[in-house]
C-alpha positions, 0 to 999 in steps of 0.5 A, a space after each residue: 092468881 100467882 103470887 109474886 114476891 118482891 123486897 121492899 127496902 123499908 120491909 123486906 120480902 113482900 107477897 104480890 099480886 100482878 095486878 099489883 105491879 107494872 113492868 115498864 120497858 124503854 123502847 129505845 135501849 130496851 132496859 126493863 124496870 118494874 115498880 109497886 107500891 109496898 102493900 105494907 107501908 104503902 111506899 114507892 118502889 122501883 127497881 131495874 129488872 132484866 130481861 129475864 125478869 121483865 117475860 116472867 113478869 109479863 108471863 104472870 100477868 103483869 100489866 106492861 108500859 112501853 115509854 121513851 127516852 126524852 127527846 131532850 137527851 138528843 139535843 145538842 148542848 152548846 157553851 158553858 156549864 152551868 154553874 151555882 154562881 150562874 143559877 145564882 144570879 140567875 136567880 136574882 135576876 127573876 126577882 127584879 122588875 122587868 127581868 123577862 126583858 132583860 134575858 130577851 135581851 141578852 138571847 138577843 145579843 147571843 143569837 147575833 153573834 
């Protein structure tokens, strides 16, 4: 079985086996990572790789996902930001009765504009 060495940042350089990581590769940008968990202090790490990387890894017998951007990423994003005074009140305005009423009411309002 090949043996991969990785660096962990807790524990410095670490000896792996491919069982013991995945690669994982974004269908849309096809950017490449790959991820373990630290056989010495058993922390998560992830790191980018790049392509070259990614096929020596996959060549070794690491096991590949394939995922995708969220969706939400494409959505276009109308009005203000966001701000801490908005979050803020927002806030408050869950810890009131009836505040599922009141922000209907204001989507309300919005949508017959």
């Amino acid at each position: 079985m090949t043996t991969i060495r990785a660096n962990c940042p807790t524990c410095g350089d670490v000896q792996l086996k491919a069982n013991d990581l995945v690669v994982r590769i974004c269908s849309d940008d096809e950017s490449g990572s790959y991820a373990f968990r630290c056989p010495d202090c058993a922390h998560p790490v992830a790191k980018d790789a790049s392509r070259r990387i990614v096929d020596l890894l996959v060549g070794s017998g690491v096991r590949m996902q394939v995922w995708r951007l969220p969706a939400e990423l494409q959505e276009s994003h109308l009005g203000p930001t966001l701000t801490p005074d908005d979050l803020l009140d927002f806030h408050l305005l869950l810890q009131s009765d009836g505040w599922f009423e009141s922000v209907a009411e204001a989507v309300r309002k919005n949508i017959e504009r």
